[in-house]
N, C-alpha and C positions, 0 to 999 in steps of 0.2 A: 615393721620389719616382716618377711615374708618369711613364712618357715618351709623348708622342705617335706615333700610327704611322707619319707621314713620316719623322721622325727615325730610329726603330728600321729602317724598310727603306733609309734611305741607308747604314745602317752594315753591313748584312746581309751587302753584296757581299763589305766586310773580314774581316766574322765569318767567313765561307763560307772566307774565304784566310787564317785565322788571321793577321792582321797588327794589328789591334784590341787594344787593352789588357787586362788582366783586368777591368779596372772594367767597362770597353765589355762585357766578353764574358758578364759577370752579368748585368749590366741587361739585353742583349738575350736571354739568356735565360729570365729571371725573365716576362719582356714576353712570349715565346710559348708560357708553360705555362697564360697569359691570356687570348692574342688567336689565333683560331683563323682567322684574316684571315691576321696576319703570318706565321701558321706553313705556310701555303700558298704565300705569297710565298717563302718560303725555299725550301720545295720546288722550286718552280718556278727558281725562280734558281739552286737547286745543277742541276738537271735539264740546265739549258741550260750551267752550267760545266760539265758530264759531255762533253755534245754539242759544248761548243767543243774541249775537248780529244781527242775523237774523231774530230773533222775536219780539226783541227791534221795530224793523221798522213797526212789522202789529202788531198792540197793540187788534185785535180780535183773534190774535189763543189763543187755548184752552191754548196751553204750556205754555204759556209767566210766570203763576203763577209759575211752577215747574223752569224755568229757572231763576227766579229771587230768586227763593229760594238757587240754587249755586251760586248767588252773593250775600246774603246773610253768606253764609258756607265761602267766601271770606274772609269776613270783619271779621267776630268772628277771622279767623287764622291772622289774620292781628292784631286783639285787644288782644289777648292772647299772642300777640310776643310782644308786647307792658308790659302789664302787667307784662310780664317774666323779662322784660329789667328793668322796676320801681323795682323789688324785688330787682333786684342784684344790685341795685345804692341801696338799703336800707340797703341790707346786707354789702354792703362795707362800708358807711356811720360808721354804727355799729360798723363795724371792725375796724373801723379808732379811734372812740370814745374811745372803750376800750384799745386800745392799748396806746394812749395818758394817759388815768388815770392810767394802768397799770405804764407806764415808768416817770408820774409825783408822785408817791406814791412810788417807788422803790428807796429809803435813805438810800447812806452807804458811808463811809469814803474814802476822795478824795487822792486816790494816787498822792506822789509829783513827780513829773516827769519836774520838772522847772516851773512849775506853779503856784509856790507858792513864795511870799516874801513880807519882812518886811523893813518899813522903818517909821523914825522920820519925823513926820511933825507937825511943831508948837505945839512942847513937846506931842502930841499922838503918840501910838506905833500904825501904821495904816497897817493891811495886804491886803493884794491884791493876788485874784483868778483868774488864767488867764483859759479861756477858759467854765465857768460856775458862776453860783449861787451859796451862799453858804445858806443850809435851816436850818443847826444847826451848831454854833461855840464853842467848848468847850473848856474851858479853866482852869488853873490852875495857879497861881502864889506862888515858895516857895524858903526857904532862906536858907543856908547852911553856915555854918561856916568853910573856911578853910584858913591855916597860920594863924588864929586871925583876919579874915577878913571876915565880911558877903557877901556872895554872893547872890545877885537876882537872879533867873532863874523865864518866864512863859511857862510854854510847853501848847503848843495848838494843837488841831486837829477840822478837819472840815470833816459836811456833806454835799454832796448834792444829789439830784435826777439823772437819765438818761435824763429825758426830757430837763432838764438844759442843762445839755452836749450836747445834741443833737440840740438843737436851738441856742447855742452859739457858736460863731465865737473864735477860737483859740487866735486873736488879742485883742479880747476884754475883760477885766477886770472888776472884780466887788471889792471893798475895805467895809471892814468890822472892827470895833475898837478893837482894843487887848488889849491896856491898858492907860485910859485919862492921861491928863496932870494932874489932879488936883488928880489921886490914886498915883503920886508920879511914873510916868512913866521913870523920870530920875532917879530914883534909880536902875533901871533892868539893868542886869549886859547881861546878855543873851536870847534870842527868840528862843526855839527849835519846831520842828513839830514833836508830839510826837503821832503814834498809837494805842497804848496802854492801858494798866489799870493804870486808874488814882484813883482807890479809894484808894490806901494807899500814894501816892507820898509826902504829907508834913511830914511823920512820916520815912523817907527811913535814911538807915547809906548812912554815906559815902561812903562806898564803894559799896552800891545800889545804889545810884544815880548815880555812872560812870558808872553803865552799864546800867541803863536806857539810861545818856547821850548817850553813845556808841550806843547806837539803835535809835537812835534821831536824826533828821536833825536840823544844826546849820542854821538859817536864819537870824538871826540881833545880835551883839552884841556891847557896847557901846566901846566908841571912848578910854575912860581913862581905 
């Protein structure tokens, strides 16, 4: 990468005092086997570090004020690299912040990809979400009469965030309630994962419900 000559002579003064990185100290080298410009400015710059430290010793020449003033022009390029370095840990900081609230406020229905299942414990219908949080659980429970026989069904779907996903571990499950023991959770015939429109589901014919079924992932169904 080419660097501009501004750049290369603010850094010159560091190179000159060995305090510069090796990165710094390539690139500004690589820069004045180029620029026959910057390599005079170095001259010149180390010329007058010679001269300040020569005057340093007789504290009566005239100079000593003007050479103290380019150690001065030193430190400002030394504090303004500094200041530039504080911006950009500000501005990532920032970046970092929004990004987080960005991907904690982005809510949408969790694809089942094995991630999902149901199971009876101590007569709750209890699901478990492998690999995130779940931040909305929707659910339905409706009945259906077929052969003379009522059928339970609850069809559920879940949301959650990206942030979730992305700070959870694949191994690890979070378990949310689908239906208590005491709403009569041994009556449910079937647990389906349904993504879909649920504002008409308790009003469906029979033969809308098989193809909602049909579109529906079967997760738990009872034993009888």
């Amino acid at each position: 990468m080419k660097y501009p000559c501004n750049v290369i002579r603010d850094l010159i003064p560091l190179y000159i005092d060995k305090i510069c990185t090796k990165e710094s100290e390539e690139v500004i080298k690589q820069h004045l086997e180029n620029c026959s410009d910057c390599k005079a400015y170095l001259q010149t710059i180390s010329n007058a570090d010679k001269e300040l430290q020569l005057y340093e010793s007789n504290e009566n020449n005239n100079d000593f004020q003007k050479i103290s003033s380019f150690r001065a022009i030193k430190k400002k390029i030394l504090y303004k690299q500094i200041i530039t370095a504080v911006i950009v840990v500000i501005l990532l900081l920032i970046s970092i912040f929004v990004t987080v609230n960005i991907l904690k406020n982005s809510s949408d229905i969790v694809t089942f990809e094995n991630n999902l299942s149901v199971s009876m414990v101590d007569g709750d219908l209890i699901g478990r979400l492998y690999g995130s949080e779940p931040e909305n659980v929707k659910i339905k429970r409706i009945s259906s009469i077929q052969n003379e026989k009522e059928i339970n069904y609850i069809f559920y779907s879940i949301k959650d965030t990206k942030w979730n996903r992305f700070i959870t571990s694949d191994s690890v499950f979070s378990e949310y309630l689908i239906c208590p023991k005491d709403k009569s959770a041994n009556q449910i015939n079937f647990v389906y994962y349904y993504t879909g429109d649920y504002s008409n589901l308790e009003n469906l014919s029979n033969n809308e419900l098989q193809r909602v079924l049909q579109s529906s992932i079967l997760l738990w169904k009872a034993d009888n």
